[in-house]
N, C-alpha and C positions, 0 to 999 in steps of 0.2 A: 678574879681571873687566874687558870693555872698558866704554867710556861707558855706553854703554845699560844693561847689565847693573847700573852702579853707581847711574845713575839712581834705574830699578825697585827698588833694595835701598832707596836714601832715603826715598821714596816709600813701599813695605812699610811705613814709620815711621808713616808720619800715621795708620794705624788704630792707635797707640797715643794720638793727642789731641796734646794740650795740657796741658805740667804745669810746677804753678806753684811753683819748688824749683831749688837748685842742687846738690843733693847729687850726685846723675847726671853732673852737667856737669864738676864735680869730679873725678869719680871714671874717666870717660871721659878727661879731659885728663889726670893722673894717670898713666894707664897709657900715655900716648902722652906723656913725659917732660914735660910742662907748658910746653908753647912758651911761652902766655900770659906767663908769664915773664920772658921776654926779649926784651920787645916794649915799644915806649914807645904810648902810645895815647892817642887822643882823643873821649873818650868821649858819644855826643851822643842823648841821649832827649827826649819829646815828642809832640804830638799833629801838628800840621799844620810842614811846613818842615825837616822833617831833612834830608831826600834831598837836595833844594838848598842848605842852609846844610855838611854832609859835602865834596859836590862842589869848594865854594867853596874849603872851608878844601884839602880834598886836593890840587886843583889847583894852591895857591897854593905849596905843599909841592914837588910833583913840579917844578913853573918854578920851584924856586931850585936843583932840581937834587938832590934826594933821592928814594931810593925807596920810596913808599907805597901802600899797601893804603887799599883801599876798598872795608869790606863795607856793603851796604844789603839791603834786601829791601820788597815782593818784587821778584820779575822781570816786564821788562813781556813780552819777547820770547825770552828763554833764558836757562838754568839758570846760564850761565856768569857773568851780568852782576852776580850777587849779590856775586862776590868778584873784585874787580878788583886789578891793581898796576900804575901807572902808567898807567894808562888802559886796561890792555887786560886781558880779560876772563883768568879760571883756564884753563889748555889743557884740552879735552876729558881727552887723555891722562893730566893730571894729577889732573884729579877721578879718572878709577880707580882708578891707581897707589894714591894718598893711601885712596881708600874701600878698597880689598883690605885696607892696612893695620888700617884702623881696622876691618874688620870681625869679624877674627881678636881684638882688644881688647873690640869687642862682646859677642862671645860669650862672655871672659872673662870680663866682668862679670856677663854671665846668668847663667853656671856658680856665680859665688861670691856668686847672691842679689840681685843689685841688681837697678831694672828697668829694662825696652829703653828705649834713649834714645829721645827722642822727634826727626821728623824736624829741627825746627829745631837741638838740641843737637848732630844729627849734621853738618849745614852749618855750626856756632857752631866746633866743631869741629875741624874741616877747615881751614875759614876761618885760623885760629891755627897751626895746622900747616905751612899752605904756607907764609902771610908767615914764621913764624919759619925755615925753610926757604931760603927766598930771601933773607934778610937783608933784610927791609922796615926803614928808619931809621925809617919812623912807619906807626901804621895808626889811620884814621878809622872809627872803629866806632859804628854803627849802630844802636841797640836795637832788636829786634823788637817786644814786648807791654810795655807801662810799663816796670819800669824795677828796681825792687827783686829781686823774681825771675828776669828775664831770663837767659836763657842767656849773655848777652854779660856778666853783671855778676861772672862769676868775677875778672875782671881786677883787679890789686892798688888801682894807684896810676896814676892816668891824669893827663895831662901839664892835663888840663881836663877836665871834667864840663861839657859843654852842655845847655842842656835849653832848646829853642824852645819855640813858641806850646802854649800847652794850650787844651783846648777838650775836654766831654762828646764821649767815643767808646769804645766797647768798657766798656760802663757794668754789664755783667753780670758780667764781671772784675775791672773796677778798681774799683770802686763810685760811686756813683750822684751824687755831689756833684765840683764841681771840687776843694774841698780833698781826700777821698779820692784822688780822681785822682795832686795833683800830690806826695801824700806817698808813691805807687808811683812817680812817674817820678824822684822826689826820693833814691831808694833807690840811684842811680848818686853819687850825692855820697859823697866815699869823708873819711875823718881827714886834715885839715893839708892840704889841699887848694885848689882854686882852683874855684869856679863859677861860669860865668857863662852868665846868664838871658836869656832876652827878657822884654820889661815884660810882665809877666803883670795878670791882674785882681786885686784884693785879695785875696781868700779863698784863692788859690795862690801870691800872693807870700807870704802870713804864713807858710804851712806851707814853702815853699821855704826862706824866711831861718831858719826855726824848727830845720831838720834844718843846715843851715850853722853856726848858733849851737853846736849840739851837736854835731856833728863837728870845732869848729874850725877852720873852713873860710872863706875868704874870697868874699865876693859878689858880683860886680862884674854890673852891670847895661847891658844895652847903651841906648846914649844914643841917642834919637831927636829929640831937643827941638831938636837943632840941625841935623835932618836938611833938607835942601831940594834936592826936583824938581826940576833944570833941565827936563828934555825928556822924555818917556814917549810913544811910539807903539808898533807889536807887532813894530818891526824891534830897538830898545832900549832903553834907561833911562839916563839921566844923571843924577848927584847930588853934592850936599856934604854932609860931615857932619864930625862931630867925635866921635873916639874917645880917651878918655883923654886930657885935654889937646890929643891932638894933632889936626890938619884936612887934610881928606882932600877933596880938590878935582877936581872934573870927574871921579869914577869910574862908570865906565860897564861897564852888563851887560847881555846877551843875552837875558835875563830876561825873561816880559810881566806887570806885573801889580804895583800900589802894593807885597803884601805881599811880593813878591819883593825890593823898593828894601828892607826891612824886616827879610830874612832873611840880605842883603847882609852890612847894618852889623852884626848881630847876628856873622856870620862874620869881619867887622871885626877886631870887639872879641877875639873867640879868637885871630884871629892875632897882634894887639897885645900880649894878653897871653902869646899862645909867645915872642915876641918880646924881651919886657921883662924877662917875670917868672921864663921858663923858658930864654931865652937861646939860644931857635933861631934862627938866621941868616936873615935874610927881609927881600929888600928889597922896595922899594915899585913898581920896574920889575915884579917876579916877582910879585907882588899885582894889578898893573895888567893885566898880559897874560892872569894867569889867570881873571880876574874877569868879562873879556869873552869870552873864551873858552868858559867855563864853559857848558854845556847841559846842563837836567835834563827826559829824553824823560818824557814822561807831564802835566807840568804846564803848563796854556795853554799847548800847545805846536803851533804853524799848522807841518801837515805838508802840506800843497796850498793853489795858488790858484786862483781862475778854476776853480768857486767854492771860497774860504776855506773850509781845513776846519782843525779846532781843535780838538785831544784834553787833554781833562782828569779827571785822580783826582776829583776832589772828590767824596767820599763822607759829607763831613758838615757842618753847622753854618758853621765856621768855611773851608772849604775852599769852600763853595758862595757862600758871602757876596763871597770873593776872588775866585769867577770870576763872579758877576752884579757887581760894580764894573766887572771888566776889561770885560766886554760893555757896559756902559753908557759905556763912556769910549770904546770905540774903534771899537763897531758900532751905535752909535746911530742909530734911523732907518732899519736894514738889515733885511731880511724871513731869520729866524734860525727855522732848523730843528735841532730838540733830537735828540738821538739818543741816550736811556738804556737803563744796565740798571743794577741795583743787585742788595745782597745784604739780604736777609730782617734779617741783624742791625746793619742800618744805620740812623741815624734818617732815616728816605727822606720822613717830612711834613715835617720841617722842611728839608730839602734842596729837598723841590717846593717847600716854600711860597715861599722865596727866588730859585729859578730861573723856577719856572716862567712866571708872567707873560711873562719876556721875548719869549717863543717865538711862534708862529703855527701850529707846526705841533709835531707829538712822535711820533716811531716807538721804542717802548718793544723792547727784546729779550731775550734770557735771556744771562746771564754763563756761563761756563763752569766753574761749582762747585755743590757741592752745596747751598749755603748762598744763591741767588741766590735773588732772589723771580721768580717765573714772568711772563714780558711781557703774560700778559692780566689778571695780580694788579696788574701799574705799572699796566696801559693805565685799569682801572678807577679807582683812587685817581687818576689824571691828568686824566680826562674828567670830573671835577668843577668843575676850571679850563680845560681847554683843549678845543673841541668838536674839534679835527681830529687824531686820535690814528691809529693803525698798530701794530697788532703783529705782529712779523715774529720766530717764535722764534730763527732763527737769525741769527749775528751776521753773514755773508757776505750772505745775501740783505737783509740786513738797509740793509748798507752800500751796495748794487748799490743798491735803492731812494730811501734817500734822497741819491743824487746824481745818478740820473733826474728824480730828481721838484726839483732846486734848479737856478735859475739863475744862470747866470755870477757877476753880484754877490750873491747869498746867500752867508747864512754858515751851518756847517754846524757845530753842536757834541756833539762826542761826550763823555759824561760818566759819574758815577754810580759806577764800578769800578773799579780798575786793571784785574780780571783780563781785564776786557771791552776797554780804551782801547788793551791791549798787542796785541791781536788786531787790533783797528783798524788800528791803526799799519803792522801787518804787510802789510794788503791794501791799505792808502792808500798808502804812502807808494812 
């Protein structure tokens, strides 16, 4: 098979769903001699802040001079971007090679009864294949869906179990409370182990420390009490803080946004603990470079100026709450034009009811899935708050308009979806 062809075989997968089970993922990796294996890993689940707390720590990994895998999902602009090593994306070539493989395996397993993997198992996968393959010394792995089930959670014994901010999302699956929530994402905590949290709310620290207790597993909490802002504008962030005893003075990232300073220290804390507990070599030079380095595309992230245009995921709760701070701190007083589109299984009231005020204007559009809710379903639920609405189904003309329609100093924010903010990106930037 070349790319494309391997593609479309992935893809065939999504009409099998979504399945909540490792027995498949087992049994795939299995017949493809179980790289997982032979991989040290850092294992990191949660609601809002993986993507950027992953990057932080993989970075900090790659500038001391080791080679690491970083898989995330999903992709804002291609397929490639899910499984990265060393900063650079899987070669076209290799996703085939790797899929020819695995498909001949596939079929193996249909032959003796099991069922077809589904497409995330088969990128979970692969993912495991190549780093074991290329001799990655670490791989920053990524949960897709919670965290117990998860395709990623085959893996034995992980150098750290993370688990960032939680927050109500995907409430049809995980169930319907945050402690249900943080007892699926709490399912990456593996025996005799090391976790470490972001300060969650009470109802999901009890259940966190709960599964800790009974795995034997130690807790470590990232420390914010001693955190402190020097500087915050949308060019970077400056801070102090204190992790584990130790103080960590003038670290600065490229980041916009308080809970960025928050997902920093939280990545902090993981690497202090490789460092101490797990005896990976890592100084504070290779921490420092990688920290300001670090860029995570999708989140408040100004891809134009003149006028300011600003692409963000935030698709829920806690994600929307981060980017109407960031707009209230750094475009206050500026005439801001919204530019959504969300998906149907999103909580999209409590996302407008947090953004939307800020706005004056809102051109709603359709995502590119099947799961989007239709831009004249946004436009309606919108024009309850906002009189000056725009539905423009497609995402191009979409974008052509509202930067006709903004002047120089406006700020222009694209929001609501990834699968929409990657497409943006694509024609803005």
């Amino acid at each position: 098979m070349n790319y494309q062809e391997s593609l479309e075989f992935i893809e065939k997968s999504h009409k099998f769903g979504m399945r909540l089970g490792l027995e498949n993922t087992y049994k795939l990796l299995e017949l493809l001699g179980n790289p997982q294996d032979k991989l040290k890993f850092i294992h990191v689940a949660g609601t809002n802040g993986k993507g950027s707390v992953c990057s932080f720590i993989s970075n900090t990994l790659k500038e001391q001079g080791y080679k690491v895998g970083l898989y995330t999902s999903p992709y804002l602009e291609t397929f490639t971007e899910r499984i990265r090593l060393n900063g650079k994306n899987i070669p076209e070539d290799d996703v085939a090679r790797i899929i020819t493989i695995m498909k001949e395996k596939i079929e193996q397993m249909a032959s003796d009864g099991f069922a077809y993997p589904t497409e995330f198992e088969i990128e979970t996968a692969m993912a495991f294949y190549y780093y074991w393959e290329q001799q990655a010394d670490y791989v920053v792995l990524e949960v897709g869906l919670g965290g117990r089930y998860d395709a990623t959670n085959v893996i034995k014994s992980p150098l750290a179990s993370v688990i960032v901010s939680l927050s109500l999302d995907h409430i049809g699956i995980l169930g319907d409370t945050l402690g249900k929530i943080a007892y699926e994402k709490a399912g990456i905590i593996k025996e005799d182990s090391i976790a470490v949290v972001y300060k969650q709310k009470p109802e999901a620290e009890e259940v966190i420390k709960d599964v800790c207790k009974e795995k034997n597993t130690k807790y470590i909490e990232a420390d914010f009490e001693h955190l402190v802002i020097k500087k915050s504008d949308v060019n970077s962030q400056v801070f102090d803080c204190k992790i584990l005893d130790e103080k960590f003075e003038n670290m600065e990232i490229s980041l916009i946004g308080e809970h960025q300073v928050n997902n920093a220290v939280l990545a902090l804390t993981v690497i202090k603990v490789l460092r101490d507990e797990r005896q990976v070599e890592i100084s504070n030079e290779a921490m420092r470079r990688a920290f300001l380095n670090t860029r995570w595309p999708g989140r408040i992230e100004k891809i134009k100026d003149n006028p300011i245009f600003i692409i963000d995921g935030a698709h829920n709760e806690d994600g929307a709450r981060s980017l109407s701070k960031a707009l209230e701190k750094h475009f206050k007083g500026k005439k801001m034009i919204l530019l959504i589109g969300m998906l149907k299984d999103k909580d999209i009231d409590s996302v407008l009811e947090i953004l939307i005020d800020k706005f004056d204007k809102v051109i709603t559009t359709t995502p590119d899935s099947d799961r989007a809710i239709s831009c004249n379903e946004l436009k309606e639920k919108i024009e309850k708050h906002v009189n000056d609405v725009t539905a423009i189904p497609k995402i191009e003309d979409a974008v052509k308009y509202a930067l006709k329609n903004a002047k120089e100093d406006d700020v222009i924010i694209s929001a609501g979806s990834l699968y929409m903010i990657g497409h943006v990106r694509q024609l803005v930037k």
